[in-house]
C-alpha positions as CSV (number, residue, x, y, z in Angstrom):
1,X,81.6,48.0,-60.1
2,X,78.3,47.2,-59.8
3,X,77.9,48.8,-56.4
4,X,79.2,51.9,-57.4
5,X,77.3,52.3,-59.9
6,X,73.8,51.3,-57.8
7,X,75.0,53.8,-55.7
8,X,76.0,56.4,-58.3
9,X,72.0,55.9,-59.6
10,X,70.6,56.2,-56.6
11,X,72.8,59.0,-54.9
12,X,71.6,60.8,-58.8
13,X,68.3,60.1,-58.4
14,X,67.7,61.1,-55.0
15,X,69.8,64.4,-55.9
16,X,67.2,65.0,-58.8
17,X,64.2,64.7,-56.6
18,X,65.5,67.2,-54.2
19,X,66.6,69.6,-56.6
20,X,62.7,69.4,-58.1
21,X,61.3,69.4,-54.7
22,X,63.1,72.2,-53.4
23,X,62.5,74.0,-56.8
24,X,58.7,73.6,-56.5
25,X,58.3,75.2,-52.9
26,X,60.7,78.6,-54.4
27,X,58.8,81.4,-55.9
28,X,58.4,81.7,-58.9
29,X,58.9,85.6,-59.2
30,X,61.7,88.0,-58.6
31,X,62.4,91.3,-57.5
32,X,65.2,93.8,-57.8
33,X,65.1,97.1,-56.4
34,X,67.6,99.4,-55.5
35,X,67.3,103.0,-54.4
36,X,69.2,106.2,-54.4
37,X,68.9,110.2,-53.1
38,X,69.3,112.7,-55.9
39,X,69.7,116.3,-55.3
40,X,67.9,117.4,-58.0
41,X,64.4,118.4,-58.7
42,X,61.7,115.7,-59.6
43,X,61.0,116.6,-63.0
44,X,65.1,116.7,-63.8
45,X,65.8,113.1,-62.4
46,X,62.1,111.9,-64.0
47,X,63.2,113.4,-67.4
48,X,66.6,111.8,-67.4
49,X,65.1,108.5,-67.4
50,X,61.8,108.8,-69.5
51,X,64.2,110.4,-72.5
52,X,65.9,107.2,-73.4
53,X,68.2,109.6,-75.8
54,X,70.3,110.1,-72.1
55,X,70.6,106.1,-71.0
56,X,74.1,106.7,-72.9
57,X,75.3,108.8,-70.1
58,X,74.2,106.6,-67.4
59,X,73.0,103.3,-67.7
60,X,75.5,100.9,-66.5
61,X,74.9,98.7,-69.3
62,X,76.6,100.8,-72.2
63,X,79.4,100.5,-69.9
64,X,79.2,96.6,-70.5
65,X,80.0,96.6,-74.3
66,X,81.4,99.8,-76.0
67,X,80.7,97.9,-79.4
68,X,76.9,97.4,-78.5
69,X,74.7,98.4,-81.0
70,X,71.9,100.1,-80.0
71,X,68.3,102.4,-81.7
72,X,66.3,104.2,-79.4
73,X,62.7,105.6,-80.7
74,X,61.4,108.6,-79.0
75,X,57.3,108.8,-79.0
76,X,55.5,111.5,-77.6
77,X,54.7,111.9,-73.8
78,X,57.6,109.1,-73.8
79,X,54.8,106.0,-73.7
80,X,56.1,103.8,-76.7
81,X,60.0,105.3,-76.6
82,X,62.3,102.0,-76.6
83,X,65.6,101.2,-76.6
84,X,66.5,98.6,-79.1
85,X,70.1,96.6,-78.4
86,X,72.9,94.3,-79.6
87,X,75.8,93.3,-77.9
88,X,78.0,90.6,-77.9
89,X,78.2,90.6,-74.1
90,X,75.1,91.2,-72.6
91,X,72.5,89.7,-75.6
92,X,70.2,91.2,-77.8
93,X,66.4,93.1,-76.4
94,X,64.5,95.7,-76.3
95,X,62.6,98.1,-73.5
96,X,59.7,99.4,-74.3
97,X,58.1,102.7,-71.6
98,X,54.7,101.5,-71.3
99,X,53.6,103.8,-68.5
100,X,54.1,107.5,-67.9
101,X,52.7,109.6,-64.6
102,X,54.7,112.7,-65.2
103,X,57.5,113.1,-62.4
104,X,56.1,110.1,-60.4
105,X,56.9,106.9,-62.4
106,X,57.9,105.1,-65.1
107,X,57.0,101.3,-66.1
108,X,58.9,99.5,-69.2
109,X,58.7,96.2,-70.6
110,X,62.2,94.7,-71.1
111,X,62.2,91.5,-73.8
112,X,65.4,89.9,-73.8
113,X,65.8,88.2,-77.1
114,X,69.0,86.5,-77.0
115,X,70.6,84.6,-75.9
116,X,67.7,83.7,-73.7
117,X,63.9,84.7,-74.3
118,X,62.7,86.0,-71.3
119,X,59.8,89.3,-70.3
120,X,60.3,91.5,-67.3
121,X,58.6,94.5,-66.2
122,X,61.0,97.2,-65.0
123,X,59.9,100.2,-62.4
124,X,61.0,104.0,-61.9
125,X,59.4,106.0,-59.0
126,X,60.3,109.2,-57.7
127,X,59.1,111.4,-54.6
128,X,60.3,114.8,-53.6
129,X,62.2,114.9,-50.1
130,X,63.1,118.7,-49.7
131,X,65.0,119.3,-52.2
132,X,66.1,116.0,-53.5
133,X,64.3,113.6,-55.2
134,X,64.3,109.7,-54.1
135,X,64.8,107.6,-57.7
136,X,63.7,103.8,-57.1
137,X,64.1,101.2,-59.5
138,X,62.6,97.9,-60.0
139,X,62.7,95.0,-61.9
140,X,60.2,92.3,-61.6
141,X,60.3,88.6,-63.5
142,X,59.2,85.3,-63.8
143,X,61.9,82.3,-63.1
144,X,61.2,79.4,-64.9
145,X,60.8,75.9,-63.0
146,X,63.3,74.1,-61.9
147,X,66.6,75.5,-63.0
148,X,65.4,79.4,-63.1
149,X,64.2,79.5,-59.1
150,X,67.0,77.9,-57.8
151,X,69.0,80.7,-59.5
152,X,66.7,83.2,-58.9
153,X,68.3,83.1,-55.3
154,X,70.9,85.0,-56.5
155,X,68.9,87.4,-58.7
156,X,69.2,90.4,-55.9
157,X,73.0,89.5,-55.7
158,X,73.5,89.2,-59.1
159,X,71.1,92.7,-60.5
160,X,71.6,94.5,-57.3
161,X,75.1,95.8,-57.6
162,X,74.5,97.2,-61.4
163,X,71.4,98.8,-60.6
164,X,73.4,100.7,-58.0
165,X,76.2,101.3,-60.0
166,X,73.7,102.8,-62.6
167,X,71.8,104.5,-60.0
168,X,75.3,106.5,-58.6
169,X,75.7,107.0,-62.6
170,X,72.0,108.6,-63.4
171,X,72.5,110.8,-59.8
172,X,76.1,112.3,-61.4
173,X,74.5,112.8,-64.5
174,X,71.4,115.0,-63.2
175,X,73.6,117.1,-60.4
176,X,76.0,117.5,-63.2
177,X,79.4,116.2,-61.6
């Protein structure tokens, strides 16, 4: 028993110090970005996401929770506009635009609130190519050490797939299907 257990401690520890030590050579940033072709005008596509009043009809995440609970504040020129939620499935936050160049980009802050505290900057470009308009959307955060850059491997996996699902969303929306 005694062996087992030496080996059990020391099989643990040597685990922990790999975890850590792999942990501290990982970035500790992230970056999701996902991209889509609109065929639409710049300022249509542009004003679809600056007016948070539209998100309804196509950001993926009122698709989440149809219970969520949400306030959304319009400010002139759309700088200060946020989107305030609560929802028992994806947490509790709110986005705040914090940037505006008219029919170029967009940049939001996005506090998560619960169930985990967390700050990430979120991106919308968009540039005219004949007559569509190429929407790009970012989201850039920190990953906490150790736990949050090991799983920040996955962040592109995990974020990726709804940003495109929203992205097929906001291009339906503007061309009207």
């Amino acid at each position: 028993m005694k062996t087992f257990f030496k080996w059990f401690l020391i099989s643990f520890t040597g685990f922990l110090i790999l975890l850590f030590g792999v942990a501290g050579l990982l970035s500790d940033k992230y970056s999701v970005e996902r991209s889509v072709s609109v065929y639409a005008p710049q300022d249509s596509v542009f004003l679809a996401v600056a007016d948070l009043r539209t998100w309804e009809n196509w950001n993926p995440w009122f698709l989440v929770d149809s219970n969520m609970t949400s306030n959304i504040e319009i400010k002139e020129n759309f700088v200060g506009s946020s989107w305030e939620w609560d929802s028992k499935q994806i947490g509790k936050g709110k986005l705040t635009i914090t940037n505006v160049f008219p029919y170029d980009s967009i940049r939001a802050k996005m506090e998560f609130i619960f169930p985990k505290k967390s700050v990430v900057d979120e991106y919308w470009f968009f540039k005219k190519k004949g007559d569509s308009t190429i929407v790009t959307w970012r989201h850039d955060g920190d990953l906490e050490y150790p736990m949050g850059r090991i799983l920040g491997l996955w962040s592109d996996n995990m974020l990726g797939p709804t940003f495109e699902d929203g992205l097929k969303l906001l291009k339906n929306y503007v061309e009207g299907k």
